[in-house]
C-alpha positions as a Python dict, from the first residue, in 0.01 Angstrom:
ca = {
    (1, 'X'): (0, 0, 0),
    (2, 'X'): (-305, -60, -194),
    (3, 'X'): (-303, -233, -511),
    (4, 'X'): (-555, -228, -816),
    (5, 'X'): (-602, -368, -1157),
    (6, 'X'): (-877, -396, -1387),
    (7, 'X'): (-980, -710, -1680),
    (8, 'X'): (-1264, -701, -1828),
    (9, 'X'): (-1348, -491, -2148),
    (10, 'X'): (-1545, -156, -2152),
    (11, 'X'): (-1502, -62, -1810),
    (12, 'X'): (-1448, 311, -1910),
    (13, 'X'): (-1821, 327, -2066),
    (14, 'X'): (-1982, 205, -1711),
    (15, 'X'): (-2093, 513, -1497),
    (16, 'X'): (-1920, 536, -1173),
    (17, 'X'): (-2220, 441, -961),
    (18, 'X'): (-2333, 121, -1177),
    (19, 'X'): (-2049, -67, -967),
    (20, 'X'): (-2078, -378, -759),
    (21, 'X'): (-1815, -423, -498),
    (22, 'X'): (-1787, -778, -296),
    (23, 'X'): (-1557, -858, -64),
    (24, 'X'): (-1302, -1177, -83),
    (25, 'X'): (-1074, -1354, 160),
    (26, 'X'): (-1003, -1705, 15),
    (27, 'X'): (-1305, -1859, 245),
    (28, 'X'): (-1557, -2051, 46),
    (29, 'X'): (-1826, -1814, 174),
    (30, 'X'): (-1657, -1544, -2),
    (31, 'X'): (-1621, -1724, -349),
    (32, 'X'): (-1987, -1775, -319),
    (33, 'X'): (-2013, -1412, -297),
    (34, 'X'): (-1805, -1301, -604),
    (35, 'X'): (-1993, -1549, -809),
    (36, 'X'): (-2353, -1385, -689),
    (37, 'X'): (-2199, -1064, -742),
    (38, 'X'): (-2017, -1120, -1089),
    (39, 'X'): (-2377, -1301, -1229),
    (40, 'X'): (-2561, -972, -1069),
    (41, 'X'): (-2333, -717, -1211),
    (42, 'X'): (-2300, -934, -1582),
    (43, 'X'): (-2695, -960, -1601),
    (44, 'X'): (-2741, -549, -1547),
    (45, 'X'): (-2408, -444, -1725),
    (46, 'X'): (-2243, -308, -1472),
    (47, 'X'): (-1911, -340, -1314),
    (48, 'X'): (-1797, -526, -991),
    (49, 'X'): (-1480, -418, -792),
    (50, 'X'): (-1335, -723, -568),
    (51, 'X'): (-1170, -612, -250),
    (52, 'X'): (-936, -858, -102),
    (53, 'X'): (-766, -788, 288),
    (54, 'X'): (-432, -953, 276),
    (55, 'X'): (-453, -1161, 581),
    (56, 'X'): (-47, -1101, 631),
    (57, 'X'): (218, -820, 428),
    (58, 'X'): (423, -990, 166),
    (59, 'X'): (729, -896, 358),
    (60, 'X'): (649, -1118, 694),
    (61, 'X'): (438, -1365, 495),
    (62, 'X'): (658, -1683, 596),
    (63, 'X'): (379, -1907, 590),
    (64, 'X'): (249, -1824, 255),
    (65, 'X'): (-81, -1707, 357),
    (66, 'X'): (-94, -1386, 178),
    (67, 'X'): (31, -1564, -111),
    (68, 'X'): (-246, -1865, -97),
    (69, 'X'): (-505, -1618, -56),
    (70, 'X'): (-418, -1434, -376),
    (71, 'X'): (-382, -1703, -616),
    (72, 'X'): (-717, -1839, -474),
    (73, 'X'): (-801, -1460, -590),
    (74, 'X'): (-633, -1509, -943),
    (75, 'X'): (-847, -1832, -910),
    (76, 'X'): (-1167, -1693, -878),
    (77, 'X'): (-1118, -1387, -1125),
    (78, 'X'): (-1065, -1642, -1358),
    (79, 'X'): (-1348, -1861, -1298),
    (80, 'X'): (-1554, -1526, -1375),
    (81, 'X'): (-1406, -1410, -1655),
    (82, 'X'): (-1477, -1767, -1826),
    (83, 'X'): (-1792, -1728, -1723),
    (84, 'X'): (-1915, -1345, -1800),
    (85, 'X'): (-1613, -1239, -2054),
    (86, 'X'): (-1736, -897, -2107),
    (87, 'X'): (-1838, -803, -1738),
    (88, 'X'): (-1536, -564, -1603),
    (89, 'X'): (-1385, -643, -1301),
    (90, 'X'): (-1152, -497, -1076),
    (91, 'X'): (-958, -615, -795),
    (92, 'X'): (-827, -420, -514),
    (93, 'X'): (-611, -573, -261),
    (94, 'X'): (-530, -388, 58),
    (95, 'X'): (-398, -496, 443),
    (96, 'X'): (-629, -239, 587),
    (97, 'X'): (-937, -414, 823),
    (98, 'X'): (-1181, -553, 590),
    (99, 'X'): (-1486, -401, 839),
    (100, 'X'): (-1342, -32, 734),
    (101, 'X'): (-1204, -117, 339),
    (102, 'X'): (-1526, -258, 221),
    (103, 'X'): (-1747, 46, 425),
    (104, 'X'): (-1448, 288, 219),
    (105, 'X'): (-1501, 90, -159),
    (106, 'X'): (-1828, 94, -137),
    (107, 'X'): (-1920, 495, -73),
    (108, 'X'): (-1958, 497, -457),
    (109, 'X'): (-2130, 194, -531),
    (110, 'X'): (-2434, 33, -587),
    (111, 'X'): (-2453, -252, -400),
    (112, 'X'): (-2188, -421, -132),
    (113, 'X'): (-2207, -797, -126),
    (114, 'X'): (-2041, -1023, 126),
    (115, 'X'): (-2051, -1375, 234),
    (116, 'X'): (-2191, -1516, 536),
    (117, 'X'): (-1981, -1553, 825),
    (118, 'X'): (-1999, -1732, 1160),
    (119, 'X'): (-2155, -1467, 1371),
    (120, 'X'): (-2264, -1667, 1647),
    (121, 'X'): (-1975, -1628, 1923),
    (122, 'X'): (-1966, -1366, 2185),
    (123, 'X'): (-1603, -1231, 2009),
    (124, 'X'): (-1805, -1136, 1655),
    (125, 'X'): (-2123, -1005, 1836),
    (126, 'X'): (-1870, -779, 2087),
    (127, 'X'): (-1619, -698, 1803),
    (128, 'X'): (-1836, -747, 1497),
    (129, 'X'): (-1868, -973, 1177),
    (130, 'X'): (-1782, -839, 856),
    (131, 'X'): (-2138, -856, 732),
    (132, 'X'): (-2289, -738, 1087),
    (133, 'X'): (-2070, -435, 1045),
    (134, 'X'): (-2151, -399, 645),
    (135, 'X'): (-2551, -399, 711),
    (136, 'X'): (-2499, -131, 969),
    (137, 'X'): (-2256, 121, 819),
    (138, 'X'): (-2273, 77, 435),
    (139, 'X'): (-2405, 373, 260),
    (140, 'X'): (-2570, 132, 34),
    (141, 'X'): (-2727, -193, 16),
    (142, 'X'): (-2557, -487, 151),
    (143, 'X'): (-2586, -885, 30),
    (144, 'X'): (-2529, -1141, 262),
    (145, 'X'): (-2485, -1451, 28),
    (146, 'X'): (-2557, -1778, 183),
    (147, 'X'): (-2763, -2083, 121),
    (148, 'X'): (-2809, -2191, -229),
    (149, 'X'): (-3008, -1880, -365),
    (150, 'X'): (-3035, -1909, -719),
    (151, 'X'): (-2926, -1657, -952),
    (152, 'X'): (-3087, -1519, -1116),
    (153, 'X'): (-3370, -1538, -863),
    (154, 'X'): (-3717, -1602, -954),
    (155, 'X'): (-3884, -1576, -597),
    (156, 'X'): (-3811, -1263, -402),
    (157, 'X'): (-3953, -1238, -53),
    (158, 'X'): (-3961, -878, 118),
    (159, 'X'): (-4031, -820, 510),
    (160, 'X'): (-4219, -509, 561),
    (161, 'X'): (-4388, -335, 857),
    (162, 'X'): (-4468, 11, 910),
    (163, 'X'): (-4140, 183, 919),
    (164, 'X'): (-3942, 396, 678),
    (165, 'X'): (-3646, 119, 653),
    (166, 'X'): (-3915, -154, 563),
    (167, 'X'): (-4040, 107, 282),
    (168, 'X'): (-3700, 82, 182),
    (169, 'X'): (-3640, -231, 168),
    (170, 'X'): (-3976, -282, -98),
    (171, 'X'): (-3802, -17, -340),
    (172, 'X'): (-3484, -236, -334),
    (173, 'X'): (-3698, -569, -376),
    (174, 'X'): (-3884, -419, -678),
    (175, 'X'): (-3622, -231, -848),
    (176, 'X'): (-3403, -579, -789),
    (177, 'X'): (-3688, -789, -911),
    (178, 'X'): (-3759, -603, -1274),
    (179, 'X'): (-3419, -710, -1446),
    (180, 'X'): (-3493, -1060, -1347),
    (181, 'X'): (-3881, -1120, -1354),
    (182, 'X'): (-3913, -1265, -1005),
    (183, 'X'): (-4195, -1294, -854),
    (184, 'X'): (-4217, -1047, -556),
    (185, 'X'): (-4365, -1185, -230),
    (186, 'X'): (-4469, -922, 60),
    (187, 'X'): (-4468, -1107, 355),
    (188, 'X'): (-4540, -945, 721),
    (189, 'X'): (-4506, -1068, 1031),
    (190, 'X'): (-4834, -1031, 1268),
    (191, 'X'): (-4870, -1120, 1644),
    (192, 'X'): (-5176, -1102, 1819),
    (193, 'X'): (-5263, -909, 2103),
    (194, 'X'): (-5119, -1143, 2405),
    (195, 'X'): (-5304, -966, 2654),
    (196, 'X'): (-5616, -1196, 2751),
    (197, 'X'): (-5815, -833, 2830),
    (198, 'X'): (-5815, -797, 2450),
    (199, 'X'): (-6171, -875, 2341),
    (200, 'X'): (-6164, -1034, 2035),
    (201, 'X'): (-6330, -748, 1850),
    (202, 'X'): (-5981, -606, 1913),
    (203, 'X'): (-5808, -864, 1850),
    (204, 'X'): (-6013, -823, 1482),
    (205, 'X'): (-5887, -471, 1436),
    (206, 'X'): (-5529, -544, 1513),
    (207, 'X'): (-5552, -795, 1253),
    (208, 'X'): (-5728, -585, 984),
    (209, 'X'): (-5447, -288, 1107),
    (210, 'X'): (-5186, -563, 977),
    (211, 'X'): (-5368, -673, 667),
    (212, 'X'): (-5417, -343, 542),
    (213, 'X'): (-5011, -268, 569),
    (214, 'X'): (-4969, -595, 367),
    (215, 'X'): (-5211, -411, 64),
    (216, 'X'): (-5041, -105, 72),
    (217, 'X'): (-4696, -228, 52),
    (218, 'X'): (-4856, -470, -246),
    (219, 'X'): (-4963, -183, -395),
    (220, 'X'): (-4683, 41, -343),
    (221, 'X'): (-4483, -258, -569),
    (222, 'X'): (-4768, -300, -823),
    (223, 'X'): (-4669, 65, -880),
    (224, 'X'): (-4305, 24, -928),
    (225, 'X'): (-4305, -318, -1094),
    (226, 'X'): (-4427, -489, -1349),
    (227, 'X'): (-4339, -847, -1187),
    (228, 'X'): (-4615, -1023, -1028),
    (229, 'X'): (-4664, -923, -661),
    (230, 'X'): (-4845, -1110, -398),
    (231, 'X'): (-4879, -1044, -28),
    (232, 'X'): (-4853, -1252, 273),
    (233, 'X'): (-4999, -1214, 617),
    (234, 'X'): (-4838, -1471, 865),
    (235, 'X'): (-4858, -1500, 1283),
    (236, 'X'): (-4562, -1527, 1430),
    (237, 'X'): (-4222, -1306, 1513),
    (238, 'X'): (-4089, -1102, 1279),
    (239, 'X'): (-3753, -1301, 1261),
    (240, 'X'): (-3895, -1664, 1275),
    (241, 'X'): (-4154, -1563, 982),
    (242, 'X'): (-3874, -1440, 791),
    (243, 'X'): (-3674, -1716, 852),
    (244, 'X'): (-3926, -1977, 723),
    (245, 'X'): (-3991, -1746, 431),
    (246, 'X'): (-3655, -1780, 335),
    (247, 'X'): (-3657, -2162, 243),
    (248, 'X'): (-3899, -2077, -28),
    (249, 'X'): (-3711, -1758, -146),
    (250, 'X'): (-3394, -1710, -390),
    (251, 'X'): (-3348, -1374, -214),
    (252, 'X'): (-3476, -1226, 106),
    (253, 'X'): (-3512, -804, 145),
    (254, 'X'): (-3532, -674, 470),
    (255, 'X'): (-3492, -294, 584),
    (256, 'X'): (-3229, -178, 881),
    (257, 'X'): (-3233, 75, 1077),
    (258, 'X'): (-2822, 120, 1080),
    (259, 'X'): (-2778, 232, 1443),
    (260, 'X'): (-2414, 163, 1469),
    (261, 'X'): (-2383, 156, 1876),
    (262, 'X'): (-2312, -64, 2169),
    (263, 'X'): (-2681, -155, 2158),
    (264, 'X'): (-2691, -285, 1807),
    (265, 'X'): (-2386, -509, 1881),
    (266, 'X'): (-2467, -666, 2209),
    (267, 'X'): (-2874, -734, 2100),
    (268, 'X'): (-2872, -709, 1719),
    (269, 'X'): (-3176, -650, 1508),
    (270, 'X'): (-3426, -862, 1340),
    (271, 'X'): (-3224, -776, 1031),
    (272, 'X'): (-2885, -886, 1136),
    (273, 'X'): (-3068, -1158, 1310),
    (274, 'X'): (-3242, -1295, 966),
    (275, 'X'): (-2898, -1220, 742),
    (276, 'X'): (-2765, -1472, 997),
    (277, 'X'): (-3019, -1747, 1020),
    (278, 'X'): (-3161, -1707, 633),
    (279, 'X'): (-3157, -2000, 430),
    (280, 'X'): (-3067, -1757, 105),
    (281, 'X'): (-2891, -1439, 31),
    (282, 'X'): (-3012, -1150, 267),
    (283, 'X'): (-3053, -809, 137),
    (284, 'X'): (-3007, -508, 382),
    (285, 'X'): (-3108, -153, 265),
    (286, 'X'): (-3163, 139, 468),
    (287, 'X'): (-3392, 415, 522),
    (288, 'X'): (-3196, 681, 405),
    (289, 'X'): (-2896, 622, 103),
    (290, 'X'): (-2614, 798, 81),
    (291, 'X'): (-2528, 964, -188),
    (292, 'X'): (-2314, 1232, -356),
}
């Protein structure tokens, strides 16, 4: 059976929606996200919901591991509330699989933020990572915290091309940018025409095609922003561009398709790829949000 509580004062005058939920297991990649999460949700006023997955049932737990993971729980909790007394939090602790509880809490949030996880063996990419399988079923943005983003970040850096998840992804960056000022950096990722048939004069256009997606996702932020915006055209693959950008960047926004089939899993996405490889929190948004 589920469990819930709430601290925190005022939580009954925050709108359902203005809700933050982050997931925690007791790993130190986890506490990192509840602290991002907590600092986000004090800074806008809204409310952040922390979903714990009992590793083991109280009633077999002979080991204690339940138990350790929930006073490192009680731990963190407290931690926050020192640090943001009047942010309301609330904690849900559940034994269901963490891949489907966090997908369930966060139907009717704002934002889902997890911490990084090691993705890199051929059990997670069959079965899944917790933040591989957040990115691509959430019904809202997801956060991969990792590296030593600051908060609240003052460089954003947003991968765009031409489709509809990128265009996504620049709404996120500047509506995530306003509350904190950052600076907003549009960065796409341009490779040449390998082909040595291609004169040069189209090796010119292709390059003036790319340039001119840069200005109009500038513009499309100058728009919904105040924050100053610049653009970057750089050669090189989309995930390796994004990769470097991210050692510059407090936060990284990148767009995702979603698919959620055997394809995804077994070769990823230049977005799962980056939230694994980044050198600061990822941000994953897609095309189309869910919403009620």
């Amino acid at each position: 059976m589920d469990t819930q509580f709430t601290t925190g004062a005022g939580l009954d005058a925050v709108k359902p929606r203005d809700r933050i939920v982050v997931g925690f297991d007791g790993s130190p990649n986890s506490a990192a996200a509840v602290d991002w999460a907590a600092g986000e949700a004090a800074l806008r006023g809204w409310s952040v919901r922390i979903v714990t997955c009992s590793a083991v049932p109280a009633i077999v737990d002979f080991y204690g591991v339940g138990a350790s993971q929930l006073r490192s729980l009680s731990e963190v909790v407290a931690t926050i509330r020192e640090r943001h007394p009047h942010l309301a939090v609330q904690q849900t602790v559940t034994h269901l699989d963490p891949r489907d509880a966090l997908i369930d809490e966060a139907a009717d949030a704002d934002l889902l933020v997890v911490g990084a996880s090691d993705s890199g063996t051929t059990k997670a990419r069959l079965l899944g990572s917790v933040p591989r399988t957040a990115a691509r079923r959430s019904s809202c943005p997801v956060v991969v915290v990792r590296g030593e983003g600051r908060h609240p970040p003052r460089r954003i850096v947003v991968g765009v091309d031409s489709s509809s998840a990128a265009a996504a992804a620049v709404d996120w960056a500047c509506d995530h940018a306003d509350p904190h000022g950052a600076e907003l950096v549009v960065v796409h990722a341009w490779e040449p025409p390998g082909d040595a048939g291609h004169s040069q004069r189209a090796r010119d256009l292709a390059r003036a095609d790319a340039q001119c997606l840069v200005d109009l996702a500038v513009s499309r932020c100058r728009e919904r922003t105040a924050c100053v915006v610049v653009g970057a055209l750089i050669e090189g693959s989309a995930a390796e561009v994004l990769i470097d950008a991210s050692r510059d960047a407090d936060l990284l926004a990148v767009g995702s398709r979603g698919r959620s089939g055997f394809k995804t899993m077994l070769f990823g996405s230049v977005a799962l790829f980056v939230a694994e490889h980044a050198t600061c929190p990822v941000a994953i948004s897609h095309p189309q949000i869910n919403r009620p």
